[in-house]
C-alpha positions in Angstrom: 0.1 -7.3 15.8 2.1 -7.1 18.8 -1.2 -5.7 21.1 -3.1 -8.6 20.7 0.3 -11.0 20.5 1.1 -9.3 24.1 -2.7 -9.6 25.6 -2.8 -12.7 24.2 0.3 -14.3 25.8 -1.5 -12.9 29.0 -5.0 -14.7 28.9 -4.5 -17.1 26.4 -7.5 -18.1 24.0 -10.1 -17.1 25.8 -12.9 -14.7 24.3 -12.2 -11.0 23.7 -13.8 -7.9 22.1 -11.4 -7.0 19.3 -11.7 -3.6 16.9 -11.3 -4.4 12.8 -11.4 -2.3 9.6 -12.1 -3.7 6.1 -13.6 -2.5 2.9 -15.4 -3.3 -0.2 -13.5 -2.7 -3.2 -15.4 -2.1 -6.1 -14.3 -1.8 -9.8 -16.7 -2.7 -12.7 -19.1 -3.7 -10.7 -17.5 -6.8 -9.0 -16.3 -6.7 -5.6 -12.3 -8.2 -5.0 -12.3 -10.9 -1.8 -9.3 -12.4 -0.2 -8.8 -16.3 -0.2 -7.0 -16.4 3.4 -4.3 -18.5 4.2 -5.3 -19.0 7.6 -8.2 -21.0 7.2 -8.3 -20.6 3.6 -11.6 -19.3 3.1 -13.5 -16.4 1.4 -13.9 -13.0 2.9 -13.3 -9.4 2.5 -9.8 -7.4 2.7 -9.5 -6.2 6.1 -7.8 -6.4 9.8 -7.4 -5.5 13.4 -6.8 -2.4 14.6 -3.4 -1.3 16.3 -3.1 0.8 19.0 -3.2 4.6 18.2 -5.1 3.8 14.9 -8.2 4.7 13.8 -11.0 2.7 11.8 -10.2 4.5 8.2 -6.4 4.4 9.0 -6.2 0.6 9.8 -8.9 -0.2 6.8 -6.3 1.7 4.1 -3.1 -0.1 6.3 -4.8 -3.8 5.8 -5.3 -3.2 1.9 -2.1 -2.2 0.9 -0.5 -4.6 3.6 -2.7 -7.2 2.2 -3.2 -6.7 -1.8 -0.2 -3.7 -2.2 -3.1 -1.2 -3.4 -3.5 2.3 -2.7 -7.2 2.8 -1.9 -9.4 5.8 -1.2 -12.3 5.7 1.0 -15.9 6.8 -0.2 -18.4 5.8 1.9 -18.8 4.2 5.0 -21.3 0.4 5.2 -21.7 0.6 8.7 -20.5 -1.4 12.0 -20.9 -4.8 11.7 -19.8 -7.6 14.7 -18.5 -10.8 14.2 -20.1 -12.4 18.1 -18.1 -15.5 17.4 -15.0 -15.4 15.7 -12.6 -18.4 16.1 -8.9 -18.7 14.5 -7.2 -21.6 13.1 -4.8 -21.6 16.4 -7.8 -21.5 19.0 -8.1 -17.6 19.6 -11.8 -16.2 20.3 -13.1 -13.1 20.0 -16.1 -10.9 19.2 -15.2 -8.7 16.4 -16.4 -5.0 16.3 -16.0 -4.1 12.5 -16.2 -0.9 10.5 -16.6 -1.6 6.7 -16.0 1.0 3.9 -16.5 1.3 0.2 -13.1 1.9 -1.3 -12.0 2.8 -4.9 -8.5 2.0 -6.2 -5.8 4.9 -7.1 -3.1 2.9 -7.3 -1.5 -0.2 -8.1 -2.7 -4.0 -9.3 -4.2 -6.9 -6.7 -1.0 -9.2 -5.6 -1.0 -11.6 -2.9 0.8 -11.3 0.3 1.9 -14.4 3.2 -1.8 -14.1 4.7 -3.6 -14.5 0.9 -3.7 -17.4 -1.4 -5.6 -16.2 -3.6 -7.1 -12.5 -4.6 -10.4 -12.3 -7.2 -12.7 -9.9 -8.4 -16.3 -11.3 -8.3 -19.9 -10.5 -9.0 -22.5 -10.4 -6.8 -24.1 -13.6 -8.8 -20.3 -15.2 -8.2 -19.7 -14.7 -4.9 -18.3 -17.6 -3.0 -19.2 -18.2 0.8 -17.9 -15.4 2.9 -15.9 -17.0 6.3 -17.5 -14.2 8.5 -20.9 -12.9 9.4 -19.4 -9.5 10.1 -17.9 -9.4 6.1 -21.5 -10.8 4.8 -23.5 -7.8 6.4 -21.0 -5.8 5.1 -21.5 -7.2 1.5 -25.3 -7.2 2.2 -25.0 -3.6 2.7 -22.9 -2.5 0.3 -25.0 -4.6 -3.1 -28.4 -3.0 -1.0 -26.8 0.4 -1.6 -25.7 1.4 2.0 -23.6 4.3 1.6 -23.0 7.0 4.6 -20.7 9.9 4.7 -16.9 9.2 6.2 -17.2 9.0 10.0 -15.2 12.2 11.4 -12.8 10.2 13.7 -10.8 12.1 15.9 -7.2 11.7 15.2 -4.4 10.5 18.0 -2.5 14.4 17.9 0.9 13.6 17.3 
């Protein structure tokens, strides 16, 4: 992500208000998580945005970036902030996320360089989520949250 590599290299660690996208992934009723390599805990698939992108654009960008699957957005979970996120290398931020229910269309789960691991689980299975923005997003999505696709508007090319 060059943006925040760039803005970074400019104020250094301290705290900033960042944009993300992520989803829950359902399929037989279990929900896949990421096992990231960073700090190699639990937590949903999912990313910053980059510049010119929109929330549903960088959410279906992270997945197949991240797990190589073609995913379709159905509903929208809701914003959900992350007031004290803190990465492996010292960076802070408060993280504004938008989380979506997605379905697969194409393609099987594979790790990339920021996974080690990818699993389907059920809500009974779930292991510790890393971030409080991914467990209100979870929260939401097992209490039946569900609200029509936000109508972004689109950069005009």
């Amino acid at each position: 992500m060059d943006y925040v590599h760039d803005l970074r290299s400019e104020i250094g660690s301290r705290k900033i208000i960042l944009n993300a996208a992520g989803a829950v992934i359902a399929r037989d009723g279990k929900i896949l998580l990421q096992k990231r390599a960073d700090n190699e805990k639990w937590g949903l698939i999912g990313g910053l945005l980059e510049l010119g992108e929109t929330y549903e654009e960088a959410a279906v960008r992270e997945i197949r970036e991240e797990t190589g699957l073609e995913v379709e957005l159905e509903a929208f979970l809701g914003i959900y902030h992350n007031y004290d996120m803190v990465w492996a290398n010292g960076d802070r931020a408060h993280t504004v996320g938008a989380y979506y229910l997605a379905r697969i269309v194409k393609g099987e789960p594979r790790i990339d360089e920021e996974s080690l691991e990818l699993c389907f689980f059920a809500r009974e299975e779930l292991p510790p989520l890393f971030a409080e923005d991914h467990r209100k997003a979870v929260e939401a999505f097992f209490a039946g949250v569900r609200y029509p696709l936000l109508r972004e508007n689109k950069r005009e090319k």
